[in-house]
C-alpha positions in Angstrom: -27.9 29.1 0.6 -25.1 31.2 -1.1 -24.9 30.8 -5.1 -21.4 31.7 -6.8 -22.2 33.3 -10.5 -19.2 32.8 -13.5 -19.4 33.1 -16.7 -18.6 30.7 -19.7 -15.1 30.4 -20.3 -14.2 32.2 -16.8 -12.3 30.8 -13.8 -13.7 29.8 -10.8 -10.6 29.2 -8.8 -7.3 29.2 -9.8 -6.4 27.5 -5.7 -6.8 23.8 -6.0 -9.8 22.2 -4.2 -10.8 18.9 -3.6 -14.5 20.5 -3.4 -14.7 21.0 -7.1 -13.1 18.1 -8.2 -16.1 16.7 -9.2 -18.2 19.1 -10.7 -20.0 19.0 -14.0 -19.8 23.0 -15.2 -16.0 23.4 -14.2 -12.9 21.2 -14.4 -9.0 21.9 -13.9 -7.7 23.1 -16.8 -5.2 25.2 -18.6 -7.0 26.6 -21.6 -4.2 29.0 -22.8 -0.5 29.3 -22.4 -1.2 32.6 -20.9 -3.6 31.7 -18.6 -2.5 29.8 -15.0 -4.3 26.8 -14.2 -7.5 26.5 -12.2 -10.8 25.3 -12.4 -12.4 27.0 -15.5 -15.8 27.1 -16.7 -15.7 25.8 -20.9 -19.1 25.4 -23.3 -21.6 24.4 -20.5 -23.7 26.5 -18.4 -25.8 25.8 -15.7 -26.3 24.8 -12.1 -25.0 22.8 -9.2 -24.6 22.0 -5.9 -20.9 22.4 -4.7 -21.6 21.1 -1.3 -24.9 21.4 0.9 -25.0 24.9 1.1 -22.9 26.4 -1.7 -24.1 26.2 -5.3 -22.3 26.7 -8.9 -24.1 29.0 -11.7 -22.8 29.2 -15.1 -24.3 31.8 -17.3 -23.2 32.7 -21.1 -20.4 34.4 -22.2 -20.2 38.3 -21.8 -21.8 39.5 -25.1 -24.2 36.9 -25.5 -26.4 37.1 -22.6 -28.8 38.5 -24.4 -29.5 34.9 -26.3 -32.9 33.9 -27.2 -33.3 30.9 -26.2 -36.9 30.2 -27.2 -35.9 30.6 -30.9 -32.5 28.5 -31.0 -34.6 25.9 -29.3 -37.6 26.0 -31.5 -35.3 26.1 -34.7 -33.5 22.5 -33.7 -36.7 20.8 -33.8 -37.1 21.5 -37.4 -36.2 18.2 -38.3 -36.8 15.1 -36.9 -33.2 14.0 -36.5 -32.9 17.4 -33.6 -35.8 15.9 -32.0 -33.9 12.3 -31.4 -30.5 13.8 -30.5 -31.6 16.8 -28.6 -31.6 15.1 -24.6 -27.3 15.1 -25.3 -27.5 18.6 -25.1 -29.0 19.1 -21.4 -29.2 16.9 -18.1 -31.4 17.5 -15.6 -31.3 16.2 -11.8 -34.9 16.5 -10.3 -33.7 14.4 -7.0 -31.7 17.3 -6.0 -32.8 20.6 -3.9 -33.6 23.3 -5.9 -30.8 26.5 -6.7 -32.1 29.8 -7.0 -30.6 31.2 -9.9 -32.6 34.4 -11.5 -30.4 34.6 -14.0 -31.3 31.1 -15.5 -34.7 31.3 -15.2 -35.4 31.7 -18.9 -33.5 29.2 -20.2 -34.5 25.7 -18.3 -38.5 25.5 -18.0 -38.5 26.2 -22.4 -36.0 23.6 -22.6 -37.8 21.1 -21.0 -41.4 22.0 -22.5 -40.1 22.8 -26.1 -38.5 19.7 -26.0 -41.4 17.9 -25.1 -43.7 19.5 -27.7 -41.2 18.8 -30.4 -41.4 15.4 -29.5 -45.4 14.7 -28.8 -45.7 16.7 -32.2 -44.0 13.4 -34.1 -46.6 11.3 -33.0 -49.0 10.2 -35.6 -51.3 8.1 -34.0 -52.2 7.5 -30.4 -51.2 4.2 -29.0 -54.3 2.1 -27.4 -54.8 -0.5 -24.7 -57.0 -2.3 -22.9 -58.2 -0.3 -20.0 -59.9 -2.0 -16.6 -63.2 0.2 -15.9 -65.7 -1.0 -12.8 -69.0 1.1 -13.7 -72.7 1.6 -13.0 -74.4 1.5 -17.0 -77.6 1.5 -17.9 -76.8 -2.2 -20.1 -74.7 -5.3 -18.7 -71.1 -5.2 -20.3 -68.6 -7.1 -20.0 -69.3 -8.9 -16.3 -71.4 -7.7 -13.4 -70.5 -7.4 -9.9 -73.2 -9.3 -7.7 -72.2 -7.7 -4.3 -71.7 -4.1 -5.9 -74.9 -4.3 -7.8 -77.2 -5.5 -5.0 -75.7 -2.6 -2.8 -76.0 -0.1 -5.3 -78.5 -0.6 -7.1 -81.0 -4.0 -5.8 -80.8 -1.8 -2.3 -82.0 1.3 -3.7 -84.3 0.0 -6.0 -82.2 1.6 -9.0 -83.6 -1.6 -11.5 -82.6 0.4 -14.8 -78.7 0.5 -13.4 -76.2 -2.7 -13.6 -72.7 -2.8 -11.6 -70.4 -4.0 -14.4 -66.3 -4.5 -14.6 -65.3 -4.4 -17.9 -62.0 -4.3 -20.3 -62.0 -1.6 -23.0 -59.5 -1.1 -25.9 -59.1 2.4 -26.2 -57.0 4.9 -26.4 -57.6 6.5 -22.8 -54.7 4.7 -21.4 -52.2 5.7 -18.4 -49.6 7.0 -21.0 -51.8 9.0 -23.0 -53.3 9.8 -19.9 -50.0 11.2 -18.3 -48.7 13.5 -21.8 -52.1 14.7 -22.0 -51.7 15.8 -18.4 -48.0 17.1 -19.5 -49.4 19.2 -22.3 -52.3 21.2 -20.0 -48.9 22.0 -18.2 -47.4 23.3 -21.5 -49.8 25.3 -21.9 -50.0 27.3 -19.2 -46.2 27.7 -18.9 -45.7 28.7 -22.7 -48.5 31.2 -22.1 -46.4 33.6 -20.8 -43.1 32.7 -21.9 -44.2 33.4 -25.7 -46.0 36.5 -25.3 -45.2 39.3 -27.6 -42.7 36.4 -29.0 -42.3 36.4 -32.7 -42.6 32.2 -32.2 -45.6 32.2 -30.2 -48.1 32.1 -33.1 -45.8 28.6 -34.1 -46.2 27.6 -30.3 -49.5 27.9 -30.1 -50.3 25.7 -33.4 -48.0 23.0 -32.1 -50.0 22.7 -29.0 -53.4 22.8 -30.6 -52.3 19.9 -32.6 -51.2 17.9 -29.8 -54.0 18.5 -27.9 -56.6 17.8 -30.7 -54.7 14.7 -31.2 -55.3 13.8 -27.3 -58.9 15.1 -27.4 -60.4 12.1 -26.5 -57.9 11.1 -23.4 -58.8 12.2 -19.9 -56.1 14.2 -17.8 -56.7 12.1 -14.9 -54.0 11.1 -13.5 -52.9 9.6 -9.9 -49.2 10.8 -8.5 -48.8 7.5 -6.8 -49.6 5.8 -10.5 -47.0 8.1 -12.2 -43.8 6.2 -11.4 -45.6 2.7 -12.4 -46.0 4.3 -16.0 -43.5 3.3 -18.4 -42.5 3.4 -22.2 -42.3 0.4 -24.7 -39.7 -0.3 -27.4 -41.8 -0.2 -29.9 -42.9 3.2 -29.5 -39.4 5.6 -29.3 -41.9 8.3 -29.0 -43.5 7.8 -26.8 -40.8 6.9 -24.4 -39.0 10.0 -25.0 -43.0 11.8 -24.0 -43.3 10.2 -21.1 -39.6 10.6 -20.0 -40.0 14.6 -20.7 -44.4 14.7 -19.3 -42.6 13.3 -16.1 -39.7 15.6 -15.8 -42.3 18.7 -16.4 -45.2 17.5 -13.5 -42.4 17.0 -11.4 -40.5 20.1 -12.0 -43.9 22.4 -10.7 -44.8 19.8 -8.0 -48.0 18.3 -10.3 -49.7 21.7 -9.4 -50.3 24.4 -11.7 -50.7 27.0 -9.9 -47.2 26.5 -8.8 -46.1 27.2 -12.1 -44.9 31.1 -11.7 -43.4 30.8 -8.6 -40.8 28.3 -9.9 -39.2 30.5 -12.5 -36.3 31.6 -10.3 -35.7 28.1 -8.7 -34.4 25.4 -10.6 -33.6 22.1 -10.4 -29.4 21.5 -11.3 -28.9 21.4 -14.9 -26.2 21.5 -17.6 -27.0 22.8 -20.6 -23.9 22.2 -23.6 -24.1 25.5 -25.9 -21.7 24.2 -28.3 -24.1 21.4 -28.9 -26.8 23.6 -28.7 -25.2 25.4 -31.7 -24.6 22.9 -33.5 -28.2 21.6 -33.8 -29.6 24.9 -34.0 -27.1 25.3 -37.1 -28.6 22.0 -38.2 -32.1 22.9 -38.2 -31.2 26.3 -40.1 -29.5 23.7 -43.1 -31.9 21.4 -42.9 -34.6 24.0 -43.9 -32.7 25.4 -46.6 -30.9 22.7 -48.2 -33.0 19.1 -47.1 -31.5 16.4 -48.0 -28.9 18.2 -49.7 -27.5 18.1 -45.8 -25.6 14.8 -44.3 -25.8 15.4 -40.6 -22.6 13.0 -38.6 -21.6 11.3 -41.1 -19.2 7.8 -39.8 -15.5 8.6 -41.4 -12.5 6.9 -40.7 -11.0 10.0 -39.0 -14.1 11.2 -37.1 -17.8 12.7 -37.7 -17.9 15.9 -39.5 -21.0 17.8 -38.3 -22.2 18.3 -42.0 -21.5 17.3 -45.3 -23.2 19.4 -48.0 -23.7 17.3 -51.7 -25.1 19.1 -54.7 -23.7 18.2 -58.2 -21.9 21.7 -58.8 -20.5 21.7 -54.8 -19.4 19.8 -52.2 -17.7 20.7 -48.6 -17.7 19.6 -45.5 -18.7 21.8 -42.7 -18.2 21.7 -38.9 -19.7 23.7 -36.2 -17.4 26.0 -33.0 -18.9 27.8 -30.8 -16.1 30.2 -31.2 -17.0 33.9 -31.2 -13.2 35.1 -31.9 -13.1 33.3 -35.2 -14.6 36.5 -36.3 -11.4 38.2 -35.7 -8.9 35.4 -35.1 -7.1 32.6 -36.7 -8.4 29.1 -36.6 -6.7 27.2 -34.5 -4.4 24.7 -36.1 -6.4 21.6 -34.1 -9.9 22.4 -35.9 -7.8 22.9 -39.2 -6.0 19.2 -38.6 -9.3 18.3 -37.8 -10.9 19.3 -41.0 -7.9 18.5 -43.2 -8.3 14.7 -42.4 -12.1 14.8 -43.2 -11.3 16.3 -46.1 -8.8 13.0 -47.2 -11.3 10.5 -45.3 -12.2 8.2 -48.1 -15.5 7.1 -46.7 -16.8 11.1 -46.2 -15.0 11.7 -49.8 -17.4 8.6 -51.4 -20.3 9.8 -49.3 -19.6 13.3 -50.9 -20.2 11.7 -54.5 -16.1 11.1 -55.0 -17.2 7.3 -55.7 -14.2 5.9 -57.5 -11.7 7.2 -54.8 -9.0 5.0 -53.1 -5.7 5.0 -51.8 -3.6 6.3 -54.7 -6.6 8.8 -56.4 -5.7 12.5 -56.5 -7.3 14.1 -53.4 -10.6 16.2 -54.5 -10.2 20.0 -53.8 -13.0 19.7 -51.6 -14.0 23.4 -49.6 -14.0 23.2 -45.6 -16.4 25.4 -43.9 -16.2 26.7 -40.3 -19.4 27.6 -38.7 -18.7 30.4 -36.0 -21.4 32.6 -33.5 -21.4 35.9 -32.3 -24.5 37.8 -31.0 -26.9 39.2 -32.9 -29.3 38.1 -35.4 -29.3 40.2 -39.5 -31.4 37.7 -40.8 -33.8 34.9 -39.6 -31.8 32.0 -41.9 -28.7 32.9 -43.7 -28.8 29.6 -45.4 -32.6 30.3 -47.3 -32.6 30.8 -50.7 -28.5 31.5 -51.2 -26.2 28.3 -52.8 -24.0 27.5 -50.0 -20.9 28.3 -52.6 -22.2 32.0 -52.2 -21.4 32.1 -48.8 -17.8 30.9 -49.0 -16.8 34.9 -49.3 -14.8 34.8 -46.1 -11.1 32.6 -47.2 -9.0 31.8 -44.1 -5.9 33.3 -44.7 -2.4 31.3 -46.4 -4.8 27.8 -46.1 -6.4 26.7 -49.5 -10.1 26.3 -50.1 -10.8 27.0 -46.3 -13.8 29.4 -45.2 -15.3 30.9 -42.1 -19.0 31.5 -42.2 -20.1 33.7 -39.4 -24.6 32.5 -37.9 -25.1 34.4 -35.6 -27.1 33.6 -32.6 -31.0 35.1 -32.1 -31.1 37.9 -29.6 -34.0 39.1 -27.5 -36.3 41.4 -29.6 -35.2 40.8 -33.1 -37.8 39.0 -34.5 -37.0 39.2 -37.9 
């Protein structure tokens, strides 16, 4: 098996072929007027199968390969609304051979397992059911089996035992049973993936409270039972648990021990970094501002990524995982783009502009691009600084436009 290796934003081929037509991390494109057309790598990395014995892997940009991961992830489950939206960012396809990609081995078993935690953590209450048990007790409950009992019991002259089948509501039930199983799993592979990590102390209290909350659910759990399993409509958790506790047994073959020899081998995946971003700038502004913080709001033009509301200032802020905004011009699509939100009458009422219609005056409202680059000065930028403090970068000849540079975590700052 032979694995080609590209980067984000590089070109895999600039001959047409019908062989990667159809692939997920690279499309036929044009991206600048300078550039010839090919098949180009964009925001997504990954891996996938080009044919049976050729695979694709898409890794980050040059300068940013030193990303950490573990912290971007861990900061977009800092609100619930991250939690609910986070399975857009990454697909997974377990039915397919595994790719050995080393340089991706960091990135895919967190995803899954953070993922998973974030989500068992919003449970508040185990859901119960009524659970089949066939039993030798000491008392009768519930019925007892004639046949069973004489054999076991009768037979062997065991007169203080009684062969009973009973139903019990409880909270020991096959989907408990199965993210309890999931979590053991966790464990063991966020033991080494958070050492010496300045989030593992966080990890660790996360998983202590899931498992207390599953303290009294066995972890036994048949294979052949684990497809029959399912979620209920009722309980969006716990679909979502059970979707992800699935995904992670299968992943390391439902054996522990299996778990480090994995790492390098992985399962194709797609992995959206701009979307990444963006949630990981929304859990940053959700900490600091709260509800101050209006997260896709429905305009008539679109769905700015944030609106921020405070009764001295107002703007509307979108994400672009752009790393040459630091030095470069916007480009005049993200500034149409922010111009009409910034004359949408819905986001413009939503902002507090409540009288606004047709013929008002248009509110000088401030737009905000949010830009990466590698490299982490601070753990939030956001905490305890008023947004309009952060507006010191104008973009140049456009009015009441700004460029706010978050950087993205990096291996061993752990500020």
């Amino acid at each position: 098996m032979k694995s080609i290796l590209i980067q984000e934003h590089k070109c895999l081929s600039i001959e047409h072929n019908d062989r990667y037509d159809n692939l997920s991390l690279v499309r036929w494109d044009k991206p600048m007027e300078h550039k010839p057309w090919g098949y180009y790598a964009s925001y997504v990395i990954g891996a996938e199968w080009i044919d049976d014995k050729e695979a694709l892997v898409v890794t980050t940009k040059r300068g940013m390969e030193k990303i950490d991961f573990l912290t971007m992830f861990m900061t977009c489950f800092s609100s619930d609304l991250s939690v609910e939206s986070f399975a857009e960012i990454y697909n997974i396809d377990c039915e397919a051979p595994v790719i050995h990609a080393p340089s991706l081995k960091g990135v895919l078993s967190p995803l899954i397992v953070l993922h998973f935690l974030g989500v068992v953590c919003r449970i508040k209450s185990l859901k119960k059911g009524y659970v089949h048990y066939c039993k030798n007790l000491k008392k009768v409950k519930g019925h007892i089996q004639v046949m069973n009992n004489e054999r076991k019991n009768i037979a062997s002259k065991r007169f203080d035992r009684v062969f009973c089948n009973f139903d019990e509501y409880t909270v020991d039930i096959p989907e408990n049973r199965l993210i309890k199983k999931a979590l053991l799993f966790s464990s063991q592979i966020l033991r080494t993936i958070t050492e010496n990590h300045s989030i593992g102390n966080k990890v660790k209290l996360m998983l202590s409270k899931s498992l207390a909350l599953f303290e009294n659910v066995s972890d036994e759990v048949q294979i052949k039972d684990v497809s029959q399993i399912k979620g209920h409509k009722l309980f969006s958790e716990y679909n979502e648990a059970i979707r992800l506790a699935k995904l992670i047994l299968r992943r390391y073959d439902y054996s522990i021990s299996k778990i480090s020899s994995l790492d390098e081998n992985i399962p194709p995946f797609t992995l959206d970094m701009s979307l990444l971003y963006e949630h990981y700038v929304y859990g940053l502004l959700n900490e600091a501002y709260g509800d101050k913080i209006s997260y896709q709001f429905k305009g008539k033009t679109g769905f700015p990524d944030f609106l921020y509301c405070t009764a001295g200032f107002k703007a509307i802020l979108d994400t672009k995982y752009i790393p040459k905004y630091e030095t470069s011009s916007l480009d005049n699509n993200v500034i149409r783009q922010l111009s009409g939100y910034s004359r949408d009458i819905p986001i413009l009422r939503h902002l507090g502009y409540k009288d606004i219609d047709e013929e008002s005056p248009i509110p000088n409202v401030p737009c905000i691009i949010i830009y990466p680059k590698e490299g982490n000065v601070v753990r939030n930028p956001f905490v305890k600084k008023k947004l309009r403090d952060l507006c010191t970068t104008p973009v140049r000849k456009l009015a009441r436009f700004y460029k706010i540079c978050i950087p993205l975590p990096v291996m061993g700052s752990n500020k």
